[in-house]
Structures are given as structure tokens and as C-alpha cells.
C-alpha positions as CSV (number, residue, x, y, z in Angstrom):
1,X,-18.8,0.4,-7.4
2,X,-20.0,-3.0,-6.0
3,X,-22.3,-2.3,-3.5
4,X,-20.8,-4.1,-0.6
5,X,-21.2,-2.8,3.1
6,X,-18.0,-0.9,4.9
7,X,-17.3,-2.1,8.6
8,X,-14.7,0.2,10.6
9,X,-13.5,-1.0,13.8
10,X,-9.9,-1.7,15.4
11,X,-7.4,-4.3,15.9
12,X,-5.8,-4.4,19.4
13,X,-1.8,-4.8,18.6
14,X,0.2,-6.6,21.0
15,X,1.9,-3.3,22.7
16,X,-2.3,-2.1,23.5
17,X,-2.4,0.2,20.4
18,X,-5.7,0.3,18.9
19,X,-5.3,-0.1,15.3
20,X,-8.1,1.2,13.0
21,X,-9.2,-0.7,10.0
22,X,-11.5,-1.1,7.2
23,X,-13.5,-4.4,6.1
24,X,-15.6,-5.3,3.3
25,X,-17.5,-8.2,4.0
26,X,-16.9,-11.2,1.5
27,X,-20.6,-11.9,-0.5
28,X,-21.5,-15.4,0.0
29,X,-19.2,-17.9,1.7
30,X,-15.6,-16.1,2.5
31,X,-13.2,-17.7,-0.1
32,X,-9.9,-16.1,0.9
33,X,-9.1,-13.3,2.7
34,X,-6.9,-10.0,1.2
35,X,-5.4,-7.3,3.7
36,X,-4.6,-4.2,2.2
37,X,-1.5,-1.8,3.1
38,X,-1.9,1.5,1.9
39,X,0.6,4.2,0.4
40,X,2.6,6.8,2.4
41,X,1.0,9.7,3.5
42,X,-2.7,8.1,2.7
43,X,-4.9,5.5,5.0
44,X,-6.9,2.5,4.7
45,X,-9.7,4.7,2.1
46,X,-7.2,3.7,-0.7
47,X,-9.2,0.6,-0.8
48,X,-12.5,2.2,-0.7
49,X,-13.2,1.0,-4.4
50,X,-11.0,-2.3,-4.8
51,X,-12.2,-3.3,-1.6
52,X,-16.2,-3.7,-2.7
53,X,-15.1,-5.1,-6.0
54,X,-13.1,-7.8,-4.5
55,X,-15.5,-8.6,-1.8
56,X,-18.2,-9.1,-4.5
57,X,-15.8,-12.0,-5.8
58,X,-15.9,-13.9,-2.4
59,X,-13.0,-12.3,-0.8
60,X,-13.2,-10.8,2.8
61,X,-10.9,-7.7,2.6
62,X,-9.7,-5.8,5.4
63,X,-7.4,-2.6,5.2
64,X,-6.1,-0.8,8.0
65,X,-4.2,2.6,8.6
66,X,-0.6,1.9,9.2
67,X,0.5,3.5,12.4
68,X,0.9,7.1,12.6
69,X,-1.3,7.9,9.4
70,X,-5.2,7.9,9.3
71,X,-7.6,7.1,12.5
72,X,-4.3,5.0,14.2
73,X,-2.6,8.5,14.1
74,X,0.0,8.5,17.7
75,X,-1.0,10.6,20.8
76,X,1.0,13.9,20.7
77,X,2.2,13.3,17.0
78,X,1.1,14.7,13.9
79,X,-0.2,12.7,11.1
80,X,2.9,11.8,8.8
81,X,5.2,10.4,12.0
82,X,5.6,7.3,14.0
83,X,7.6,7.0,17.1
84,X,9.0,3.8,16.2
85,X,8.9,2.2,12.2
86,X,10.2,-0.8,12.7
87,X,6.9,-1.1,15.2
88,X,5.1,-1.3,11.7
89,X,6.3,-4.9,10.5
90,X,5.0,-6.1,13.8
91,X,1.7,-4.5,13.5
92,X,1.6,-6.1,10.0
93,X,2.0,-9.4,11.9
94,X,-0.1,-8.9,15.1
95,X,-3.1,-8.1,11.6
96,X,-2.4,-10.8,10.0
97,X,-2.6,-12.7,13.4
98,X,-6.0,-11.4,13.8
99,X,-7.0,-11.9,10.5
100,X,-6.2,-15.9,10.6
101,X,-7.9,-16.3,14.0
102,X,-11.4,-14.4,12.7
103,X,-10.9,-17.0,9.7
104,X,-9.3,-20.5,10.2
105,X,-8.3,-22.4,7.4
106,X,-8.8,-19.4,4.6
107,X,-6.1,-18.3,2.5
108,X,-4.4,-14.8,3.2
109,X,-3.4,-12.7,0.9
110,X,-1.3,-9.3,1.3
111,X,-1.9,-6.1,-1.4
112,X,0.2,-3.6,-1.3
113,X,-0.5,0.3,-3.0
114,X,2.4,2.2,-3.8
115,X,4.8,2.0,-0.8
116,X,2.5,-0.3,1.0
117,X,3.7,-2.9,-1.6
118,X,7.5,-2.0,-0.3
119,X,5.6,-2.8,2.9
120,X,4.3,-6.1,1.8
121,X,7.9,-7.3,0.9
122,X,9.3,-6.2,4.2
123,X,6.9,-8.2,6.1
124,X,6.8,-11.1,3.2
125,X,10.6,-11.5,3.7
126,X,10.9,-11.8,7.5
127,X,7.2,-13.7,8.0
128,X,7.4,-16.2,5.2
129,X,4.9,-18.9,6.5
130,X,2.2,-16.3,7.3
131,X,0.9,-15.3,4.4
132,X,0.2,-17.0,1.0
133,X,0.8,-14.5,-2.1
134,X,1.0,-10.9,-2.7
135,X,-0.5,-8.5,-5.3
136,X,1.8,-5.2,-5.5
137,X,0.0,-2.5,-7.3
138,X,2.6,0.4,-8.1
139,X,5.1,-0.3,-6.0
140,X,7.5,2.1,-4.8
141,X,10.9,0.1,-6.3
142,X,12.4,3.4,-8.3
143,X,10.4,6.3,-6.5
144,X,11.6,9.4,-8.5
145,X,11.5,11.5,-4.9
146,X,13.4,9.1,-3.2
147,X,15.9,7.1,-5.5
148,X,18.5,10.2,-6.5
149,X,21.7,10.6,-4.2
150,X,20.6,13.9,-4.1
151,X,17.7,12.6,-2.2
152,X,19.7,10.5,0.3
153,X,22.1,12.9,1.2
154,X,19.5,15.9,2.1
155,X,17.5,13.4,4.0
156,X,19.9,11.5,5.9
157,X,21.2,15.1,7.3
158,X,17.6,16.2,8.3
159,X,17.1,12.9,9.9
160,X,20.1,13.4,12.0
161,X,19.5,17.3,13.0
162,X,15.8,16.9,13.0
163,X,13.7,13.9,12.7
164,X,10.5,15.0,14.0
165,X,10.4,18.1,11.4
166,X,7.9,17.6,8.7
167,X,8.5,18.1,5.1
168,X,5.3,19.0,3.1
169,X,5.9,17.0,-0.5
170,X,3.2,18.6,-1.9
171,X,5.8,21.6,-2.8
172,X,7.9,18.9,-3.9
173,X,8.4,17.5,-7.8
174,X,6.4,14.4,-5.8
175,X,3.4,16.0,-7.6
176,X,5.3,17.0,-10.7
177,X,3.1,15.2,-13.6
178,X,0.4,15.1,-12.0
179,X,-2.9,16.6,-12.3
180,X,-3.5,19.4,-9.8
181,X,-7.0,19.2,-9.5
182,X,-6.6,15.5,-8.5
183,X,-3.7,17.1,-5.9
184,X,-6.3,19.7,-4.7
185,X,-9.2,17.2,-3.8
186,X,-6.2,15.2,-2.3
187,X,-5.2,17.7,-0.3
188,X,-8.5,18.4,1.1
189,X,-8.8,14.8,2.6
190,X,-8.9,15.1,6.2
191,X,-7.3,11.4,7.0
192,X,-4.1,11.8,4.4
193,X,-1.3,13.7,4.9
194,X,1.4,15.3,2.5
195,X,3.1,16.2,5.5
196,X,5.4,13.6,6.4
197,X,8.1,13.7,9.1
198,X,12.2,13.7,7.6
199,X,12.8,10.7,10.4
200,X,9.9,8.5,8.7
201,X,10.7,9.5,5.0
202,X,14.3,8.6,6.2
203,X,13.2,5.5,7.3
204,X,11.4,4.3,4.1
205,X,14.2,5.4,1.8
206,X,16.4,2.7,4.2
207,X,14.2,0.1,5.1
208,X,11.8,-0.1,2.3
209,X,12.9,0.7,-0.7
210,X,16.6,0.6,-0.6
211,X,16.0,-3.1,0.6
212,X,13.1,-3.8,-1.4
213,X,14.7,-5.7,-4.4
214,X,16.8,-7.7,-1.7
215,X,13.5,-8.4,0.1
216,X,12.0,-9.7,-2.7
217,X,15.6,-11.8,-4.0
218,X,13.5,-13.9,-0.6
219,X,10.4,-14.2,-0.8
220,X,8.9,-17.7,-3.0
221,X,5.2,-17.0,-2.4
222,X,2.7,-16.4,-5.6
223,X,3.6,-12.9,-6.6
224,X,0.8,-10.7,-9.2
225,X,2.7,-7.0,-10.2
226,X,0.7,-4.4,-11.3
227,X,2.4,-1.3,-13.2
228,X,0.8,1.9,-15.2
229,X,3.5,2.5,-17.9
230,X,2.0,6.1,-17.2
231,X,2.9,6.4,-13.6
232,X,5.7,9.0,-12.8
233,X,6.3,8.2,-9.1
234,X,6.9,4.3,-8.8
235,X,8.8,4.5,-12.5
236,X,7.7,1.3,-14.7
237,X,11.0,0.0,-14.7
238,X,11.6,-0.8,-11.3
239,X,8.4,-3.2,-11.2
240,X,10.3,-5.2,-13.7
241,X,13.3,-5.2,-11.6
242,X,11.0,-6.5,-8.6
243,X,9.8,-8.7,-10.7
244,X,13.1,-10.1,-11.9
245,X,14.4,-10.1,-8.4
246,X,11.8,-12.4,-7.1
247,X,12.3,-16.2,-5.8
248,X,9.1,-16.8,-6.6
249,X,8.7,-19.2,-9.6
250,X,5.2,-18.4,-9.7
251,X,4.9,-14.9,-10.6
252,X,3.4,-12.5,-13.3
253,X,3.6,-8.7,-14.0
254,X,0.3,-7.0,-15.7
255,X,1.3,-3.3,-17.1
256,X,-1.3,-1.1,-18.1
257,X,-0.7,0.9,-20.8
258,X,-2.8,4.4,-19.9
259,X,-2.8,3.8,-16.1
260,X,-0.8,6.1,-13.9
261,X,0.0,6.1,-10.6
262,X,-3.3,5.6,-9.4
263,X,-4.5,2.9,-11.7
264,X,-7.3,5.3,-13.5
265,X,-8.0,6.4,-9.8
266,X,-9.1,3.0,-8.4
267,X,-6.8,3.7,-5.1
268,X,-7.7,6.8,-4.7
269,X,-9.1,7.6,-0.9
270,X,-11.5,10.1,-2.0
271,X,-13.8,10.4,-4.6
272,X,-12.5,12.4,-7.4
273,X,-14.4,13.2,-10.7
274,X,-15.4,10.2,-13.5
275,X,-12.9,11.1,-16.1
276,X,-12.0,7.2,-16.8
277,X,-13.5,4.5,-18.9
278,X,-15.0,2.1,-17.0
279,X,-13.9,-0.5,-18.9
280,X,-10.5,0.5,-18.1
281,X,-11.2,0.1,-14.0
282,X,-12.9,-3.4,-14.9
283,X,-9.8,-4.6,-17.1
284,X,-8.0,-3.9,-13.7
285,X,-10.6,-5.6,-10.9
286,X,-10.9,-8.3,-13.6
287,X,-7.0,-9.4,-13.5
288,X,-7.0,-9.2,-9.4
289,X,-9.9,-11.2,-9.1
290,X,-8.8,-13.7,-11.8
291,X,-5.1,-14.1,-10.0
292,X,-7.1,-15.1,-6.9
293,X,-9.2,-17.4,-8.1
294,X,-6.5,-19.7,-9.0
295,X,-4.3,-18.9,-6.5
């Protein structure tokens, strides 16, 4: 890992919430800036090992705990809930906002893990002009959980009956595939959650991925896709359907043969055990770095 200092601290959003986020100071003169939406369930750690590696290529990276998850979990609400979603796309914006004032004149750039990249094209979408490009690693166009009828019906009634429950997906086929010692060192991580409530889970089958390919039939901002061909949550096909769907005429999709869902467990939030060639990580950091330099 580069070794490239951590800053924690919090952005105040417009309604006084204190928003937590992560930064990794940019070595040498600051470049560009990337700001980092993590996955459902997980925080702002996700970025605990792209973050340095970017950073080391002049980019000043910030990553912050989308509301509800992570140190910006809500008073009287457990981690995995959020009073109010659509309050998420303007804390996107009120970060961004913050972002360009502490760097005037830089480039700002939006990746996007898993359903953060769902994220990403929400907030591309409806805030065109603030941002300019987006790097979506494993997004969440075709998520296995999510994408069945099945799914929609069972969650639209336990949305309507009882919003606030929570549904642990760790007893769900959301792990199916996956390794369960990575799950139980997952599990173990006292910012994620695999708890998430039916009202939020709802709320992302609507908002971002059942609009997702329509939020992206909008956006004409440099776009770089990242897919494992390996990953069985955010299926490899729907990447290529994002891609396909974009306005953007710049755009590119890099799939990685080997790679699953966590991209040989570069976006992990914890450290799990070196089972990965390092080679393999550095073919990954390598294309991200590269996309940015001439972008």
C-alpha cells in the first residue's frame, strides 16, 4: 500500500448534519481531486487501499460514509437506515460543494463501488455541470439480490408494512459465491452493516438501480467501467449494458478476467489475508490512474 497519511474529519451538510469523511492527501501539487461513494451496507474504509494509491499519483481523494452507514450513522437509528434517501443526492452535492471550495479550479472526479457507482449516476444525472467524469467499479446494474420480480414483490410489501425492519443479507444468497472467511472478517467490522432496513433496500431497488440505465441514457461526462467477469453480485453483463446506455462519447469499459466482486479485495474496508497477486491489484490501480491522467 502507498504510504500516504489518512485524515478523518466531517463535512457540515446544509440541513447541520455532520458528515464523516476520509482524505488522502494528494503527494506533491494536488492534480485533480476523486470523491469516493462507497457500497451498501459498507463506509468510507472501502477506499482505504485505492485511496493511498491514487493519492500517490497526485490526486487528493476524499471518501465519506453516506448517511446512515459508518461514523454519519442517524441519532436513534441503527446502522443500515436513513430517515430520508433522497437526503443522500443532496449530501452528494453539499460534498462536492465542499470539495470545489477547499480546491478552486481542480478537476472533480466521482468513483463509485458497487452501489455507490448506482450512486454516482443518480447524482451525475441530476448535477451535470458539477462534476467532470466518473469511474464506476462494480456497479450495481443487474444485482442478483435485487433484479428478480421475486425480489420486488417481497420488498415492496415489507416496505409498505414495515420500513424500519431490518433484513440481515448475510442469511441471504447475497453471500452465495462467496468466500466465507472473507464474509466472517466482514462481519466482524464494526463500521459495516449487513443489516439493512426493508424501507432503504426498497429505496435502492427504485431509485438506483431500477433507474440506473435511464440515469446513465443522460449523463455525457468521461465515463471509465470497471467489471470482474468473476463477480456474482453486480453480474458482468449489466456493466456492458451501462456502458451501452451511456451519452457519453467518451467512455471505456476495462473487465478483469479473475476479479470478483471486490476487485482481488482492493475495496475491501478491512484487511483481509494476502491471497492475491500483486500484480493483479497493480494492473487495477495502473488503469485508474492512467484514465485520470488524461482525463
Amino acid at each position: 500500500m502507498a504510504n500516504v497519511a489518512e485524515v478523518q474529519e466531517h463535512f457540515k451538510m446544509t440541513d447541520g448534519f455532520s458528515l464523516f469523511y476520509r482524505c488522502w492527501m494528494a503527494s506533491g501539487e494536488i492534480k485533480r481531486v476523486v470523491v469516493g461513494i462507497h457500497g451498501g451496507g459498507d463506509h468510507s474504509g472501502q477506499f482505504r487501499v485505492i485511496g493511498p494509491q491514487l493519492a500517490s499519483d497526485g490526486n487528493q481523494v476524499y471518501a465519506f460514509d453516506l448517511r446512515g452507514f459508518g461514523n454519519s450513522q442517524e441519532e436513534k437509528l441503527p446502522r443500515g437506515d436513513t430517515r430520508d434517501f433522497k437526503r443522500h443526492l443532496q449530501d452528494i452535492d453539499d460534498t462536492i460543494r465542499h470539495v470545489r471550495k477547499n480546491h478552486p479550479g481542480k478537476k472533480v472526479y466521482v468513483l463509485g463501488y458497487s452501489m455507490g457507482g448506482n450512486y454516482a449516476l443518480w447524482y451525475a444525472a441530476g448535477y451535470p455541470g458539477s462534476i467532470d467524469g466518473l469511474l464506476l467499479a462494480a456497479p450495481g446494474i443487474i444485482v442478483r439480490t435485487l433484479s428478480t420480480r421475486k425480489a420486488a414483490i417481497q420488498l415492496s410489501f415489507a416496505n409498505l408494512f414495515m420500513p424500519r425492519g431490518m433484513l440481515d443479507v448475510s442469511r441471504t444468497s447475497f453471500v452465495e459465491g462467496r468466500d466465507p472467511e472473507v464474509i466472517k472478517l466482514l462481519l466482524q467490522d464494526p463500521l459495516g452493516t449487513f443489516k439493512l432496513s426493508y424501507g432503504y433496500l426498497a429505496n435502492i431497488r427504485k431509485t438506483l438501480v431500477g433507474r440506473a440505465l435511464e440515469n446513465a441514457s443522460h449523463i455525457e461526462k468521461p465515463t471509465l467501467i470497471l467489471q470482474g467477469e468473476a463477480d456474482v453480485s453486480a453480474l458482468p453483463h449489466g456493466a456492458q449494458r451501462l456502458y451501452e446506455s451511456l451519452k457519453a462519447k467518451d467512455k471505456s469499459i476495462q473487465t478483469f478476467p479473475d476479479a470478483d466482486h471486490r476487485f482481488f479485495d482492493i475495496f475491501s474496508p478491512v484487511p483481509l489475508p494476502a491471497k492475491h497477486d500483486p500484480a493483479e491489484m497493480e494492473h487495477v490501480f495502473s488503469i485508474m490512474k492512467d484514465w485520470l491522467k488524461v482525463h
